[in-house]
Structures are given as structure tokens and as C-alpha cells.
N, C-alpha and C positions, 0 to 999 in steps of 0.2 A: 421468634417466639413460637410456642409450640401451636398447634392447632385446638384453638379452645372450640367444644362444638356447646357447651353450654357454660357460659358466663354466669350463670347465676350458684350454679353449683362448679365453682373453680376457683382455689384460691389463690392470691400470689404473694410468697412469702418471700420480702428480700432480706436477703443474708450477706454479709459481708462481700463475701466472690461474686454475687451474685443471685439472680430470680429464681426463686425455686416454684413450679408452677404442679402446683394438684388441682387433681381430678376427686370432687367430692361423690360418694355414692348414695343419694338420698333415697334410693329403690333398694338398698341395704341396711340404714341406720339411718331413719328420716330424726328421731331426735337428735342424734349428734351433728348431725348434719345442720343441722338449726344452730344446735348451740357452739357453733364455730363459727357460723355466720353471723349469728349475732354479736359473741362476742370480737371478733374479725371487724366490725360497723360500729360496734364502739369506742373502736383503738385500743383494747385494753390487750389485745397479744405485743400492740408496738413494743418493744425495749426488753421484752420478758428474756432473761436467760435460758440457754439449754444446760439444766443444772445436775441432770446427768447422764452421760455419754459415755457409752462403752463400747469398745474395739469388738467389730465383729460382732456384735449384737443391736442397740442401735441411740438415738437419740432423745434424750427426754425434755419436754418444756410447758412451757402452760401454766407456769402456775402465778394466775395474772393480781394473787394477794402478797403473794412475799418474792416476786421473781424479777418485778421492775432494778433493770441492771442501774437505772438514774433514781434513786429515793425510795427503790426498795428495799427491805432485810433480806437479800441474797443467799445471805447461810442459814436464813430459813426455806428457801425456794422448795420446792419440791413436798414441804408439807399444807401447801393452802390451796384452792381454788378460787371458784368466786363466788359475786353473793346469791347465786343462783341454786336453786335446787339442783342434787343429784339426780343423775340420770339412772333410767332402768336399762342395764343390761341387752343389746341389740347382736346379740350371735350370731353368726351368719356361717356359712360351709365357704367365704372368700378366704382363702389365706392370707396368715402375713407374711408375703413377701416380701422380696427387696423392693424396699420405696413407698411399700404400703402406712398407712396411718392408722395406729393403735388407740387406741383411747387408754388413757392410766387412771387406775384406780385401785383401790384398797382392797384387802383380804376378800368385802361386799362385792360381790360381781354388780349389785348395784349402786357405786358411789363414783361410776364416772362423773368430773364436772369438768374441769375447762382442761386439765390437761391430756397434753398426747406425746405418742413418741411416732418414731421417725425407723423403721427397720432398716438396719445397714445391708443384712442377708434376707433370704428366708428362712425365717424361723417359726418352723410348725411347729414346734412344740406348744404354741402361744396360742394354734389356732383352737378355737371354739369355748376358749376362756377369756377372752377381750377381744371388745367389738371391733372389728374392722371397720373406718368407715372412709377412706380416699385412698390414693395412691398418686405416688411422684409421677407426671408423663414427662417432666424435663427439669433439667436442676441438682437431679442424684448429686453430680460432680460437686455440687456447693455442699449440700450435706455431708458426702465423706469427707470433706474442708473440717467441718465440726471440729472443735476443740475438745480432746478426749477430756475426763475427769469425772471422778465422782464424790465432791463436783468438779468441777475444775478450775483450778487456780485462778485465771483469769477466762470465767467463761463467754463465748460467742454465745450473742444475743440474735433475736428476730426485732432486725431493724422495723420493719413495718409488714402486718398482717392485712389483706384487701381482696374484698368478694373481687373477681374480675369486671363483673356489670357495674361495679361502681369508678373503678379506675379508670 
């Protein structure tokens, strides 16, 4: 397992193949940062699909109102959040690199809420218009696993979401 120096901002998201371990930046995007944890402590990322995933650009998921793969609306995934207020906009000069964690949201630079995506590459074009707020330090290999689609026929879930201080 990789070298967590802080458990309380580190998630671990298991995925089919396996543990995928981020680094949350709360000295970058302390609201997102919260609202991953929180929703991460409430189980509500367990089961959620990545419901859209694109080759070379990267993975999307989060969407903890219609993305549950067991007794959610699925082929609505990708248009709900949760019952939380939207978030303001946290821009940062971090790039999205390979393995870094996006926050998704709407045309509103402020309407991030519980979903994120997953960079396959670096893709700057994306920097300084959606918050950065974690990045992959192990686990990449299970992400590129991602099952492409938009959405995807049969898409790969995030079997369970968990702060690491609690696991």
C-alpha cells in the first residue's frame, strides 16, 4: 500500500482490480475536500457507477442520486448529485494531470456537488476551469481498467469509497 502521510485527507476507493489510493489536497480546495469526505463517511459513493468514461481523456462518477449500480436510475447517472448544496468554484494553478481528481460540474463554475472525474492523461486544457482537488499516488492501473462508455453498457462501479483514518 502506498505511503499515506495523512489518513485523514486520503481516500481509498476499491475498484474491481483493485485499491485505488488518492491524495486529497485540502490546502487547495478545503470545500471539496470536505465534501468527499463527507460524502465518502456516509457510504453514499459505495456502488455509484463511472457513467462516463472516455479513452484518453478520463473517468467520470459521483453521481451518488441516480448512479447507485443496485436500485439506482443508472441511465440517469450523470445528471444528479446530492442533497447538498453546490459548491463555489476552488481554482487552483494544480494541473489536471494524470491521476489528478476533477470536480464535474455544469456550464456554473459554481455547481460542483458530489461528482468527480478521474484524468486518464494530462489534460490542461481543463486547467483553471475545474477545481483540482486530489490526485492518484497508486492504483492508476485499476482506473485505466475503467470500462470505457458514454455511458457504458455495462459500467464499473466504485465498490466502496473510505477516508483512510477510518478504515
Amino acid at each position: 500500500m502506498a505511503d499515506i502521510k495523512d489518513p485523514e485527507n486520503t481516500i481509498l476507493m476499491e475498484l474491481k482490480d483493485g485499491t485505488v489510493v488518492i491524495e486529497l489536497l485540502p490546502d487547495v480546495a478545503p470545500k471539496h475536500v470536505e465534501r468527499m469526505k463527507e460524502l465518502a463517511r456516509a457510504g453514499k459513493y459505495d456502488g455509484v457507477v463511472f457513467h462516463r468514461v472516455i479513452e484518453g481523456f478520463m473517468a467520470q462518477t459521483g453521481d451518488v442520486e441516480h448512479g447507485q449500480a443496485d436500485g439506482g436510475n443508472v441511465r440517469r447517472a450523470g445528471t444528479g448529485g446530492s442533497d447538498l448544496p453546490d459548491l463555489p468554484a476552488e481554482f487552483s494553478k494544480i494541473p489536471h494531470a494524470r491521476g489528478s481528481i476533477g470536480a464535474a460540474r455544469t456550464q456554473n463554475p459554481n455547481s460542483a456537488n458530489s461528482q468527480f472525474f478521474i484524468n486518464f492523461k494530462d489534460n490542461d486544457f481543463l486547467n483553471g476551469q475545474y477545481t483540482v482537488y486530489g490526485q492518484v499516488i497508486e492504483g492508476m492501473e485499476h482506473v485505466d481498467a475503467i470500462t470505457r462508455g458514454e455511458p457504458p453498457a455495462n459500467p464499473d462501479k466504485m465498490i466502496s469509497v473510505k477516508v483512510a483514518a477510518d478504515a
